[in-house]
C-alpha positions as CSV (number, residue, x, y, z in Angstrom):
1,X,-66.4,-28.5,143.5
2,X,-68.8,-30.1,145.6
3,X,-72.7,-30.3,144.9
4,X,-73.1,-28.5,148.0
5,X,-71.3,-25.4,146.6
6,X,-72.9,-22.1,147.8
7,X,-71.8,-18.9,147.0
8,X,-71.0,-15.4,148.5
9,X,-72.5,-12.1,146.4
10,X,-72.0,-8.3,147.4
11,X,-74.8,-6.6,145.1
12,X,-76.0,-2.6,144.8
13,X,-79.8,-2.5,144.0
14,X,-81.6,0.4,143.1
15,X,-85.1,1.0,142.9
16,X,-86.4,3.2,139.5
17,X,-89.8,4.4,140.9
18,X,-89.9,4.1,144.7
19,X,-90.2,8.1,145.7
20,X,-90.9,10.5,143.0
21,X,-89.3,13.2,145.4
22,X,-87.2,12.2,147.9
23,X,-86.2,15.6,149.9
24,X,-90.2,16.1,150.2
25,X,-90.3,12.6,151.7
26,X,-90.4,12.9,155.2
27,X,-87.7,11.1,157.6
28,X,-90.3,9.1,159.5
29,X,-91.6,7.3,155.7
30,X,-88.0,6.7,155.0
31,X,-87.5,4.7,158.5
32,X,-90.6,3.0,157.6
33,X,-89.3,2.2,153.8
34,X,-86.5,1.0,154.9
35,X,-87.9,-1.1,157.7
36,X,-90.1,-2.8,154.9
37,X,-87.4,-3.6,152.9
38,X,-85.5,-5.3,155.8
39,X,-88.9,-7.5,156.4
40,X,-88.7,-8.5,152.5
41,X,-85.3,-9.7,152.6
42,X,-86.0,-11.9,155.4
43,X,-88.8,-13.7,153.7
44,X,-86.6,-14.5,150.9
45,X,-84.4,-16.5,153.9
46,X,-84.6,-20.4,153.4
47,X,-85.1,-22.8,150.7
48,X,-87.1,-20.3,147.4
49,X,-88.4,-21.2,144.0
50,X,-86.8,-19.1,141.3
51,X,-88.2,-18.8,137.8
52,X,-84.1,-18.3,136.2
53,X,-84.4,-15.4,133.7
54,X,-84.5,-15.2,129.9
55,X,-81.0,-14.1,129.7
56,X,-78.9,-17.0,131.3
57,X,-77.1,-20.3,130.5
58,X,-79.8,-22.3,131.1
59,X,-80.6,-24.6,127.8
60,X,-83.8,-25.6,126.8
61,X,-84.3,-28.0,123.7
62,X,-80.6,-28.1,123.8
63,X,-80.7,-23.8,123.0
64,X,-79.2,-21.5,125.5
65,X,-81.9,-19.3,127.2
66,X,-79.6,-15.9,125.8
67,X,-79.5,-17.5,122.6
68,X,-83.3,-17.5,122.4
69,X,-84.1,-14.2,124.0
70,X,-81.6,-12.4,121.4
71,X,-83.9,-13.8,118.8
72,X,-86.9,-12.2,120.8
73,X,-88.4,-15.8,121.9
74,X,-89.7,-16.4,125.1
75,X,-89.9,-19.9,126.7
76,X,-91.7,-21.8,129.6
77,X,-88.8,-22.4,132.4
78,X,-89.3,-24.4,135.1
79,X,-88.9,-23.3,139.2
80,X,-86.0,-24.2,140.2
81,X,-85.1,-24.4,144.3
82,X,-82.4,-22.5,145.5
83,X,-81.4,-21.9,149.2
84,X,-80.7,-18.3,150.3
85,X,-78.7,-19.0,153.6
86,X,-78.2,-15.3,154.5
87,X,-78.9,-12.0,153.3
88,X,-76.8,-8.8,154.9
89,X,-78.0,-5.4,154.1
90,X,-74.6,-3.3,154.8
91,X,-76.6,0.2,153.3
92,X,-79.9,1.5,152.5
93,X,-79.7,4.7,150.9
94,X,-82.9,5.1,149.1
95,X,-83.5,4.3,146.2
96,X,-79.9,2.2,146.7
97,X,-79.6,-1.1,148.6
98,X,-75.8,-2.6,149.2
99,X,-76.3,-6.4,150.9
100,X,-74.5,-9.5,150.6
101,X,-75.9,-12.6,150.1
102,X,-74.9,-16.3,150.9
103,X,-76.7,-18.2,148.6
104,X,-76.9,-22.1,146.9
105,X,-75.5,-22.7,143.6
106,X,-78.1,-22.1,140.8
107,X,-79.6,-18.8,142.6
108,X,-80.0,-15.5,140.1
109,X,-79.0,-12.6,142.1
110,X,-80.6,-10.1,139.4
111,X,-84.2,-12.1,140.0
112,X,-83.6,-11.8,143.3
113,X,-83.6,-8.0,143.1
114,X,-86.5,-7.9,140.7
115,X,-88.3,-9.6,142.9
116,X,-87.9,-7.9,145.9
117,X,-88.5,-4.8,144.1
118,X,-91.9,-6.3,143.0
119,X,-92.7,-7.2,146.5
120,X,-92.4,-3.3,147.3
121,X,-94.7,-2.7,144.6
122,X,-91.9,-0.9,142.2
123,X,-89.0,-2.0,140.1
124,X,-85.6,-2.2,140.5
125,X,-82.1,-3.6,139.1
126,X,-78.5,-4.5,139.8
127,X,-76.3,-2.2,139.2
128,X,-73.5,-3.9,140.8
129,X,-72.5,-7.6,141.4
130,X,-69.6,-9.2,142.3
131,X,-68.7,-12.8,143.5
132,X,-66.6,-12.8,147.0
133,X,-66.3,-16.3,147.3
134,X,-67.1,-19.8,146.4
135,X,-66.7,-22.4,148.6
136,X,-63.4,-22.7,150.0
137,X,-62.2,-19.7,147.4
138,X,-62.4,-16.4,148.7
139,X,-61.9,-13.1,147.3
140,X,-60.3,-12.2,150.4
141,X,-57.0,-14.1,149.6
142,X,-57.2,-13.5,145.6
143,X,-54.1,-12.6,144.1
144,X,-54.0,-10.0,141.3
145,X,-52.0,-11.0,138.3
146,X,-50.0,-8.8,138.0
147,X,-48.5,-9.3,141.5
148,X,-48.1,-13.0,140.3
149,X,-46.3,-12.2,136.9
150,X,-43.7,-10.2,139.3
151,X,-43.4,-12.8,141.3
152,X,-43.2,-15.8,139.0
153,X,-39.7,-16.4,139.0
154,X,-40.6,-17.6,143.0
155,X,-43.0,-20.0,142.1
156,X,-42.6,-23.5,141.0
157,X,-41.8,-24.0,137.4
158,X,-44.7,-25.5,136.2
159,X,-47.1,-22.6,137.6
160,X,-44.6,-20.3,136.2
161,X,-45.4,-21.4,132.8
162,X,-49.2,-21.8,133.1
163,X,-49.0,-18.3,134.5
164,X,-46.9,-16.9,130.6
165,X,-48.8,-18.3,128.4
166,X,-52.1,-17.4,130.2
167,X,-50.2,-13.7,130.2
168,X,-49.6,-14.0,126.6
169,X,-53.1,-15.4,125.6
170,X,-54.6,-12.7,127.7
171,X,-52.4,-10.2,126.2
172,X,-52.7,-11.2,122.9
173,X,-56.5,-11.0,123.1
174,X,-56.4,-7.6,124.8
175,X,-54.5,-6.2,121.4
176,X,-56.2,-8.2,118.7
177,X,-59.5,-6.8,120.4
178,X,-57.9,-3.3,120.9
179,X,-58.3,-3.4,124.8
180,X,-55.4,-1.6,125.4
């Protein structure tokens, strides 16, 4: 992967304490809400400083940042910059938000929503994420695996066999966990 890599999220945000009652909320402070919320996104548009969260990869002192917060310890991280290349709201239903973003490696899409929800002066989480693409791999022409164990006899043997004994790990897994 290059160093350049950038990445493609389709997210659901909603909002906990934007409108106590929506149906008394008139149509006109909806437009406007949402109009706000458009204006936010856009400032987040170009190279950011994000503080990455508690919960993440991240080591410090050669501890990953999970590891400590399950042990109830907060630590100092540093800003890191990210680049958010483009955000694309496809829904605002409050208190729900559907967008996409296109976004440099390193960026936390959860922060992102907590701070936009800040921003608005409320608070808010992910309730959806999903990755649609990395670089040159896109979820668009993703194959599902089971279409690819139905199809392995097609495929060059040395896929073939990659593809049974990832099967059989992942199967294996699946009933020593009781996934079923």
């Amino acid at each position: 992967m290059s160093t350049d890599q950038y990445k493609i999220y389709f997210q659901k945000l909603v909002f906990e304490r934007m409108i106590e009652d929506i149906p008394s909320f008139i149509n006109d402070e909806i437009h406007k809400l949402e109009e706000q919320i458009r204006k936010e996104f856009e400032k987040f548009i170009g190279e950011i400083v994000q503080v990455p969260p508690m919960y993440s990869a991240l080591k410090v002192n050669g501890k990953r940042l999970y590891e400590l917060a399950r042990e109830g310890k907060e630590v100092h991280r540093d800003g890191r910059t990210i680049t958010i290349y483009n955000i694309d709201i496809e829904s605002i239903e409050i208190p729900y938000v559907r967008f996409k973003v296109k976004c440099s490696k390193g960026t936390y899409i959860r922060v992102l929503c907590e701070e936009l929800a800040e921003r608005l002066g409320t608070v808010g989480h992910m309730t959806e994420l999903r990755r649609i693409k990395v670089d040159n791999f896109d979820l668009d022409y993703a194959i599902k695996l089971e279409d690819l164990e139905e199809n392995k006899d097609k495929l060059p043997k040395e896929i073939s066999d990659i593809l049974v004994s990832k099967m059989i790990k992942l199967n294996n897994s699946n009933e020593s966990s009781g996934l079923d």
